[in-house]
C-alpha positions, 0 to 999 in steps of 0.5 A: 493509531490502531484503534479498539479491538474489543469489537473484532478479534483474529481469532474469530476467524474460522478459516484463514484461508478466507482471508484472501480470495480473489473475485471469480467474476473478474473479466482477466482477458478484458483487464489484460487489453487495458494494462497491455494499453496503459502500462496501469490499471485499477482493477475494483471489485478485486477480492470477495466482499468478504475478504476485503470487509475482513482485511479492512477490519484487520488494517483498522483495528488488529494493526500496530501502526508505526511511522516510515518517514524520508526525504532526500538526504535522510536515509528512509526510517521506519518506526515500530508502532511502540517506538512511535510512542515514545518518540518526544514531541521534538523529534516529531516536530524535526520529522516534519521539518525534515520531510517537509522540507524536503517536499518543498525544495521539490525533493523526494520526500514520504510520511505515512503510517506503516507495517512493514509486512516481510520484515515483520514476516522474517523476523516473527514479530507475530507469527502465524497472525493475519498480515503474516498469512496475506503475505503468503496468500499474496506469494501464493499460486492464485495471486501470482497467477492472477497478476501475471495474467493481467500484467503479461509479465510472466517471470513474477515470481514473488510479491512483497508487501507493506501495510500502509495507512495515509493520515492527515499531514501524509504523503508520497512525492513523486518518483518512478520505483526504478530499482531494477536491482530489486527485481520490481518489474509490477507495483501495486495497491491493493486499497481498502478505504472506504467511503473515500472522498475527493478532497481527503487526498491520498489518491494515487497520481501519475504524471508525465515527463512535464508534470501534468497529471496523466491519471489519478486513481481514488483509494476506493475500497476493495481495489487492486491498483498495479503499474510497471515500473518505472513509472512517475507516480505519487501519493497526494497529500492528505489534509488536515481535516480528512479522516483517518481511513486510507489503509492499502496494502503495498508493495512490489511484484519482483522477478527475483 
């Protein structure tokens, strides 16, 4: 799903450390009263335009998307973009059996477009490129700063990170995050889709003990939403007809 690159190429970055800069007009003590309020917040504007236009360019056209894919009872797979490639018609028609039908017995259930950013970060699938060197910009003083600030969670200590993109026929049903083991004590998505509309899906959901939905974000362009775990939240379905163009980065601030 990565598309042509011939318009824009890493190396035409000058400093990687442009890569990731956060907004130095963010009100911190106002986005601090609102988490302390809601348990969640949506914080636009998050990063310089200039950063958010140029991880948007790396998601859309620099990313080799693979497939991460579950549902209950199937443990979670992820696919490499050249994996993907070759899978046969017929296993992909199973994945969507398996998740969809997974999704309607109401189970856990996922599909989405994936670059699972620490694997490929340990393992050097492509070392010293631009996802490698966000993930260190996200385990840096600034970020981390920054997210304990907002989130009073003083004891984040380190954040993973996966590249995600939501294409038609994708989803998240809802969950709550609630491995404590793993140390998840903020959940985030930081959103770089844009022009996004309404009725294209993908919006983050939150919901209450009777499933109503208490709170639903847009995947609006240069946002950073976070949210305490646990907490019941989904991604909702993406359409046949909307674009390809839902790129977040996701993943999980930890205290270990």
């Amino acid at each position: 799903m990565a598309g042509d690159s011939c318009a824009f190429n890493v190396s035409d970055i000058d400093d990687m450390a442009s890569l990731f800069a956060l907004n130095p007009t963010l009100d911190v003590p106002a986005l601090r009263r609102l988490y302390e309020r809601d348990g969640r917040i949506q914080v636009r504007d998050v990063l310089t335009i200039e950063t958010a236009t140029l991880l948007r360019q790396i998601l859309e056209r620099e990313t080799p998307w693979g497939l991460a894919w579950g549902g209950k009872g199937q443990a979670p797979v992820s696919h490499r973009a050249d994996a993907l490639r070759a899978l046969p018609q017929a296993e992909r028609a199973r994945i969507g059996d398996v998740v969809g039908g997974a999704a309607g017995r109401g189970d856990f259930a996922f599909l989405y477009g994936q670059y699972p950013m620490l694997d490929a970060y340990m393992q050097q699938w492509n070392p010293g490129g631009p996802l490698d060197i966000l993930l260190e910009h996200i385990n840096d003083a600034p970020m981390l700063a920054f997210v304990r600030a907002v989130t009073g969670f003083t004891e984040v200590c380190k954040g993973d990170a996966q590249a995600t993109l939501y294409a038609p026929g994708h989803f998240l049903t809802a969950h709550d995050d609630s491995h404590a083991v793993e140390g998840r004590r903020v959940a985030y998505v930081l959103n770089l889709a844009t022009e996004w509309n309404a009725d294209w899906g993908g919006y983050l959901l939150f919901h209450d003990a009777d499933g109503d939905i208490v709170a639903g974000y847009k995947p609006r362009f240069n946002t950073l939403n976070m949210f305490t775990v646990p907490q019941l939240h989904s991604v909702s379905y993406v359409p046949p007809f909307a674009p390809v163009g839902r790129f977040a980065v996701t993943g999980w601030f930890r205290d270990r």
